[in-house]
FINU-700142 format. One line per 8 residues: their letters; for each residue z, y, x of N, C-alpha, C. Coordinates in Angstrom, 3 decimals, m for minus. Atoms other than C-alpha are relative to their C-alpha. Example, Ala and Ser with C-alpha at 12.3 -4.5 7.8 and 13.67 -1.06 7.14 Angstrom:
! residues 2
AS	0.000,m1.190,0.890,7.800,m4.500,12.300,0.000,1.200,0.900; m0.060,m1.190,m0.820,7.140,m1.060,13.670,0.730,1.090,m0.770
//
This chain:
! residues 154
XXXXXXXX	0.348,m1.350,m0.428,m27.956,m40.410,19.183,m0.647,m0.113,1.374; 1.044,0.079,m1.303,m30.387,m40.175,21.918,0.608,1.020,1.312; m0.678,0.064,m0.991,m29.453,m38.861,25.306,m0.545,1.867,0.200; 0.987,m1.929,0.067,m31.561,m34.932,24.783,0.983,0.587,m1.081; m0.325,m0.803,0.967,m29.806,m34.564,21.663,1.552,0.089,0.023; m1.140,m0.219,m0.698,m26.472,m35.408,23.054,0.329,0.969,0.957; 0.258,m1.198,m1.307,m26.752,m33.057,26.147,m0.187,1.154,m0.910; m0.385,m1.478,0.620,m27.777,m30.080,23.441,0.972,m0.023,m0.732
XXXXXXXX	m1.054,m0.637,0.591,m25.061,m30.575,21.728,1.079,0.566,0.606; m1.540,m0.127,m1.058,m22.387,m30.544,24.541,m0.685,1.365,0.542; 0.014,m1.437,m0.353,m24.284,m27.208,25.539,0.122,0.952,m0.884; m0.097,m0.617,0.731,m24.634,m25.888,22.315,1.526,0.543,m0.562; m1.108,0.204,m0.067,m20.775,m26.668,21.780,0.847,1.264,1.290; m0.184,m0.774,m1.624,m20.370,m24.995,25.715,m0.619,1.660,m0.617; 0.278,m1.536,0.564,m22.045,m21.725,24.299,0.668,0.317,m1.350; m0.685,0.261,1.067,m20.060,m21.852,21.133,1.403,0.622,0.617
XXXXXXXX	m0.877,m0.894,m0.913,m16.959,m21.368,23.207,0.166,0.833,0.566; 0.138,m1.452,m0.870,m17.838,m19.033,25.546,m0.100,1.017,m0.692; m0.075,m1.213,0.564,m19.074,m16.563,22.751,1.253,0.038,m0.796; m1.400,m0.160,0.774,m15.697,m17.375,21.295,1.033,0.842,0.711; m0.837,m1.035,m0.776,m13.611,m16.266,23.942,m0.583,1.244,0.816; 0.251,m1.364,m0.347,m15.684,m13.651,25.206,0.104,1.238,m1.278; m0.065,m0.778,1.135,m15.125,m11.992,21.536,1.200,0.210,m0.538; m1.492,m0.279,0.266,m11.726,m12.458,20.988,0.598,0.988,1.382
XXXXXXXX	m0.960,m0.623,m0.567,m9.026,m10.332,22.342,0.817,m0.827,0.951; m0.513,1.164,m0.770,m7.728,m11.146,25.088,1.426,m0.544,m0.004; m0.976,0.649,0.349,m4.271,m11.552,23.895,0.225,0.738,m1.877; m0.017,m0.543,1.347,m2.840,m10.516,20.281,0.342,1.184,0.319; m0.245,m1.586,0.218,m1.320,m7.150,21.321,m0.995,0.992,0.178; 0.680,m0.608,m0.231,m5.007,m6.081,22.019,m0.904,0.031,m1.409; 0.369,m0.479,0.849,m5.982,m6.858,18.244,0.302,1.553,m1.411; m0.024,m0.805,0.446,m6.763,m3.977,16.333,1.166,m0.149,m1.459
XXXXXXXX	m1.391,m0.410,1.108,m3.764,m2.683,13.820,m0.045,1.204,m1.085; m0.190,m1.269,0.827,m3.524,m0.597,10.734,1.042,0.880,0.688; m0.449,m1.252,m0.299,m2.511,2.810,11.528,1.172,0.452,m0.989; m0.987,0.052,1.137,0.926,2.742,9.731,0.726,1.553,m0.386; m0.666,m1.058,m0.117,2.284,6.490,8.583,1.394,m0.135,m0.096; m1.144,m0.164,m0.644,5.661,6.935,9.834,0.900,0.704,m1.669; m0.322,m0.639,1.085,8.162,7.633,6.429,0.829,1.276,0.539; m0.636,m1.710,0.304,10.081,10.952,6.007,1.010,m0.323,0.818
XXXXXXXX	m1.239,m0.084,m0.929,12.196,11.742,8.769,1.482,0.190,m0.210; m1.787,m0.287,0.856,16.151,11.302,8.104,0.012,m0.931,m0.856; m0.460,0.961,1.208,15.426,8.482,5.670,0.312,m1.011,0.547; m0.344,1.168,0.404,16.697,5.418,4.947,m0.492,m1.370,m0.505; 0.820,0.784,0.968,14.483,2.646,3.805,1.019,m0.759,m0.587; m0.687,1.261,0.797,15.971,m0.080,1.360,0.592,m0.771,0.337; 0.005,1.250,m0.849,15.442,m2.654,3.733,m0.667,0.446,1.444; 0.752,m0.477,m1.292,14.118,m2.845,7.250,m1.791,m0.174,m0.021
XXXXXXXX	1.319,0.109,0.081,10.385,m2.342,7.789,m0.222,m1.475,0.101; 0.057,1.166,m0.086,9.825,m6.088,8.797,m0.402,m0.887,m0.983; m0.788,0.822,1.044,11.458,m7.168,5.594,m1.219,0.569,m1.160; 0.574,m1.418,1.036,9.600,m4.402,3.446,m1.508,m0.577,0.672; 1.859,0.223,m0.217,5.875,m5.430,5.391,m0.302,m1.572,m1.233; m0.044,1.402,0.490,6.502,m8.891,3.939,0.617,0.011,m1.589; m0.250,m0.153,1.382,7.910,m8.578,0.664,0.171,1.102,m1.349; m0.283,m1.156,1.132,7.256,m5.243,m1.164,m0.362,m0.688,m1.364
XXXXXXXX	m0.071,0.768,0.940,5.789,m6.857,m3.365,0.421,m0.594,m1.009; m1.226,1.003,0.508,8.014,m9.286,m4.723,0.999,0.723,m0.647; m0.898,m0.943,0.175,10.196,m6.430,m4.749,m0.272,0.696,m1.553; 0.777,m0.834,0.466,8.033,m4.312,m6.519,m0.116,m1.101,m1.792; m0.354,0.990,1.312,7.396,m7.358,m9.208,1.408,0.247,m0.709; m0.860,0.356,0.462,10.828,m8.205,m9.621,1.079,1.664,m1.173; m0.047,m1.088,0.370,11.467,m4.215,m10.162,m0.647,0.315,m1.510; 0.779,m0.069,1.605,9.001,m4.210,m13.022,0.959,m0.900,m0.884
XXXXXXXX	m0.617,1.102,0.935,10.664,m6.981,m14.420,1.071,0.861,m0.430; m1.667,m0.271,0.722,14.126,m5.495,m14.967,m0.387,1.100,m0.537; 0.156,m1.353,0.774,12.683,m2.112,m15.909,m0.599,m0.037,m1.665; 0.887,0.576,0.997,10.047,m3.571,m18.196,0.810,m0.489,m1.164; m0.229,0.586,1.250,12.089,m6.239,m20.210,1.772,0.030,m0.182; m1.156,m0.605,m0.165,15.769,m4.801,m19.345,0.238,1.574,m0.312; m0.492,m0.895,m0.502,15.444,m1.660,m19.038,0.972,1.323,0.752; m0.149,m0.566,m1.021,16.645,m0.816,m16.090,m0.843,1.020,1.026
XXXXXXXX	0.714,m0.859,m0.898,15.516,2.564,m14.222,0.710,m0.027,1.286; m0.703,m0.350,m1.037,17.817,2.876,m11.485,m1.023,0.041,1.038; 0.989,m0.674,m1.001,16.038,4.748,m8.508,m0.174,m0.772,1.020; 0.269,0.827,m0.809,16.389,1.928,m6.214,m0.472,m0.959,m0.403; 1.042,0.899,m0.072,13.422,m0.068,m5.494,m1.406,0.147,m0.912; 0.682,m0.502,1.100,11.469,2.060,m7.598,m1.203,0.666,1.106; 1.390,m0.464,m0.629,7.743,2.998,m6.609,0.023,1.014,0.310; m0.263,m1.612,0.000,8.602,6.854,m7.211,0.453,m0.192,1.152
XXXXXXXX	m0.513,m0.407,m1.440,11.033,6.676,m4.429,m0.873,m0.204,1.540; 0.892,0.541,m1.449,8.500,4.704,m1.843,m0.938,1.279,0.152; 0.673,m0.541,m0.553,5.925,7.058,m2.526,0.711,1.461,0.187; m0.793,m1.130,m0.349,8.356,10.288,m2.131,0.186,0.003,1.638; m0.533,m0.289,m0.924,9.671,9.132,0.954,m1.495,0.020,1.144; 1.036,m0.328,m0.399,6.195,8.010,2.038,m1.166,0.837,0.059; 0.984,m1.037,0.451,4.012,10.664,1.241,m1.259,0.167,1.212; 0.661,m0.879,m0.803,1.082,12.046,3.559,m0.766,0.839,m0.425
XXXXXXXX	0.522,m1.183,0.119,m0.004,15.437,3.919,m1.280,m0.671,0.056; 1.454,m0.028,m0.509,m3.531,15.783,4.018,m0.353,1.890,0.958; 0.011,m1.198,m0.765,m5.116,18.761,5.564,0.446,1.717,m0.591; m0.586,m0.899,0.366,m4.147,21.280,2.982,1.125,m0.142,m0.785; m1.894,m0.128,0.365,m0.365,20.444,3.342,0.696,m0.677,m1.363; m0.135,0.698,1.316,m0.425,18.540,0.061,m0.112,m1.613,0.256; 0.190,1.512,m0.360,0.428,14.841,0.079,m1.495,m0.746,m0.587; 0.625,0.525,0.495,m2.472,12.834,m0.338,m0.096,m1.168,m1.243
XXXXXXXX	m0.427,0.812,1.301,m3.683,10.602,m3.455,m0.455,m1.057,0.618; 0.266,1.417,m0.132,m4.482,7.005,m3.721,m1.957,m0.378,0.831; 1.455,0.062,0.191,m8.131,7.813,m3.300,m0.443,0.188,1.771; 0.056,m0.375,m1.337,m7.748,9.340,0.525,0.408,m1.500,0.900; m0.594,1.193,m0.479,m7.792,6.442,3.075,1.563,0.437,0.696; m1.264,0.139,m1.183,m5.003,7.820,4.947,1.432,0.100,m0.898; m1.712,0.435,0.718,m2.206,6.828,1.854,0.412,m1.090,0.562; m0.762,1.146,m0.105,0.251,4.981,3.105,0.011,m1.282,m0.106
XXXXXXXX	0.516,1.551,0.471,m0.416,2.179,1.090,m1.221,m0.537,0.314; 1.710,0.201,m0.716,m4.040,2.108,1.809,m0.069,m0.391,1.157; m0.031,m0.087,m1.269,m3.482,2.187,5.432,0.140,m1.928,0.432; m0.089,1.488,m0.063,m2.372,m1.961,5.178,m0.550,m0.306,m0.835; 0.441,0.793,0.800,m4.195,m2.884,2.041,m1.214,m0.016,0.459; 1.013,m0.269,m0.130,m7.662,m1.558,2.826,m0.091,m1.097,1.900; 0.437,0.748,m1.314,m7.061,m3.541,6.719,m0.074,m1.861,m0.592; m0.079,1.081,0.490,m5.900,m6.303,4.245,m0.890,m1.191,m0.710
XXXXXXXX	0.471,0.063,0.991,m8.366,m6.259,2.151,0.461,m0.377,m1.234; m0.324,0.665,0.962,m6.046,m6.443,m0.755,0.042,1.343,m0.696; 0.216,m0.902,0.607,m6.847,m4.008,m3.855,1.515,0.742,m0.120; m1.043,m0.031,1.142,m4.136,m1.564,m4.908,m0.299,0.558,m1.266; 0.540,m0.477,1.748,m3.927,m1.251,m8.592,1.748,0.645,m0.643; m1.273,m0.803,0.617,m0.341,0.457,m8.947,m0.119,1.187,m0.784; 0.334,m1.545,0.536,m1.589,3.758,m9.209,m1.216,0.110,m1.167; 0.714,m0.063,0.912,m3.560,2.998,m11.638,0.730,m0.109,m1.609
XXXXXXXX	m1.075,m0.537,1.354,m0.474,3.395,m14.385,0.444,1.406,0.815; m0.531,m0.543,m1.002,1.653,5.043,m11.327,m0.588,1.239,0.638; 0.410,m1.300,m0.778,1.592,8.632,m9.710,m0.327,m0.690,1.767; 0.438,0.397,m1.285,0.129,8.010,m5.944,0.419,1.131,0.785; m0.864,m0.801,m0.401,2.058,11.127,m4.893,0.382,0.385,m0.772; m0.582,m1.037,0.664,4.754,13.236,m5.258,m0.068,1.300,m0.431; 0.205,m1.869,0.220,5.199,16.663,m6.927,0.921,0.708,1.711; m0.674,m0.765,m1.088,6.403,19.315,m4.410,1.704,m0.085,m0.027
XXXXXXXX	m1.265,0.875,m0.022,10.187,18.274,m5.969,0.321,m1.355,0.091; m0.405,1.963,0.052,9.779,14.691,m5.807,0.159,m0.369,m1.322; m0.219,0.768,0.669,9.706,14.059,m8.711,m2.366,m0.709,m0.428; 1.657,0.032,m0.181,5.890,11.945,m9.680,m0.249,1.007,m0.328; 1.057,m0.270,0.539,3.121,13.214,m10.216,m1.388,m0.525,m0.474; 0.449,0.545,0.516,0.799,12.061,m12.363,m1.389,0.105,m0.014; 1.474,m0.087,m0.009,m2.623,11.598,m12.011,m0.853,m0.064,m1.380; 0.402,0.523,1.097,m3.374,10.372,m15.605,m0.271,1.104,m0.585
XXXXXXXX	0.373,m0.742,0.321,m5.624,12.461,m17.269,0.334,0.570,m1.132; m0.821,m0.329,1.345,m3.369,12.326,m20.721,0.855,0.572,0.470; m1.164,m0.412,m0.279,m0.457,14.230,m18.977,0.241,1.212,m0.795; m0.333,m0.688,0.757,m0.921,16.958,m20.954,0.141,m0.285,m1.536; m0.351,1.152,1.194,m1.044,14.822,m24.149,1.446,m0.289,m0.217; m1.716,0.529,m0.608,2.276,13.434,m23.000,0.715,0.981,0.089; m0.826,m1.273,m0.455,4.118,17.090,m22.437,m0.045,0.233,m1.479; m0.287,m0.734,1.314,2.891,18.346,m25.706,1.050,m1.126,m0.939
XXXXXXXX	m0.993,1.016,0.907,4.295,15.249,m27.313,1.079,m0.095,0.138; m1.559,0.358,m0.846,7.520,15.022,m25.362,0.511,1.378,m0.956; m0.206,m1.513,0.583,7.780,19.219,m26.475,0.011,0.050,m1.489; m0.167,m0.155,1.570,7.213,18.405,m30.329,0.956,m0.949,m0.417; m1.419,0.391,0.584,9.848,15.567,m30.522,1.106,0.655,0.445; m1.281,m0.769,m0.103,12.385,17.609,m28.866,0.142,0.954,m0.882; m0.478,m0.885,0.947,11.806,20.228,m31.362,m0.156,m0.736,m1.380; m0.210,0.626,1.447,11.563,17.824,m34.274,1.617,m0.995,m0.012
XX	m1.179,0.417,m0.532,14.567,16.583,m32.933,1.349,0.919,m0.570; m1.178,m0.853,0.235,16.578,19.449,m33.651,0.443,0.610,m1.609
//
């Protein structure tokens, strides 16, 4: 290596750095953070947030699992309850859906860049009782049907 092309590299290298740390933050508490909504005041989570940033997931899996090939409903650890307790209004006082950035869930996936595809069986809010609500455009499909076996039922 010749003695010109050595010298640009050790500057090129030297400017390399510099636009490195002039672009970073100058420590981590100055990188930018999803905007996390705060859950329903008076609750309880499951687990501690911490625990819950790091493994809903898992949770969330292992939940399917027992419901899926057990069935087991029990209300703990169940999606319904997360998004109940999490909910956000939007501007006309109605929790927002999956589609608004400012859901809950959105708020870390979208910084994550990791898709969610829950609500895509799953209600993405609650009804005004908590119990889901369903986005799925068969819901009335589903009522009438529910309404003709109960009366073929009898």
């Amino acid at each position: 290596m010749t003695r010109a092309a050595w010298t640009f590299l050790k500057l090129a290298a030297a400017a390399a750095i510099a636009a490195f740390v002039a672009l970073a933050p100058a420590s981590a508490g100055d990188a930018p953070l999803p905007e996390v909504p705060k859950a329903a005041a008076g609750t309880q989570c499951v687990r501690e947030p911490e625990f819950m940033r790091r493994n809903h997931m898992t949770m969330f899996k292992h939940k399917r699992d027992m419901t899926v090939h057990d069935g087991d409903r029990t209300p703990e650890f169940s999606l319904k309850e997360c998004v109940t307790c999490h909910a956000v209004p939007g501007a006309d006082g109605q929790a927002v859906k999956v589609s608004d950035p400012k859901h809950f869930c959105r708020s870390c996936h979208d910084y994550a860049a990791v898709k969610v595809d829950c609500f895509e069986c799953h209600a993405s809010r609650p009804e005004k009782t908590g119990a889901a609500f369903l986005d799925n455009p068969h819901d009335a499909d589903v009522a009438a049907l529910s309404a003709y076996l109960k009366g073929a039922a009898q």
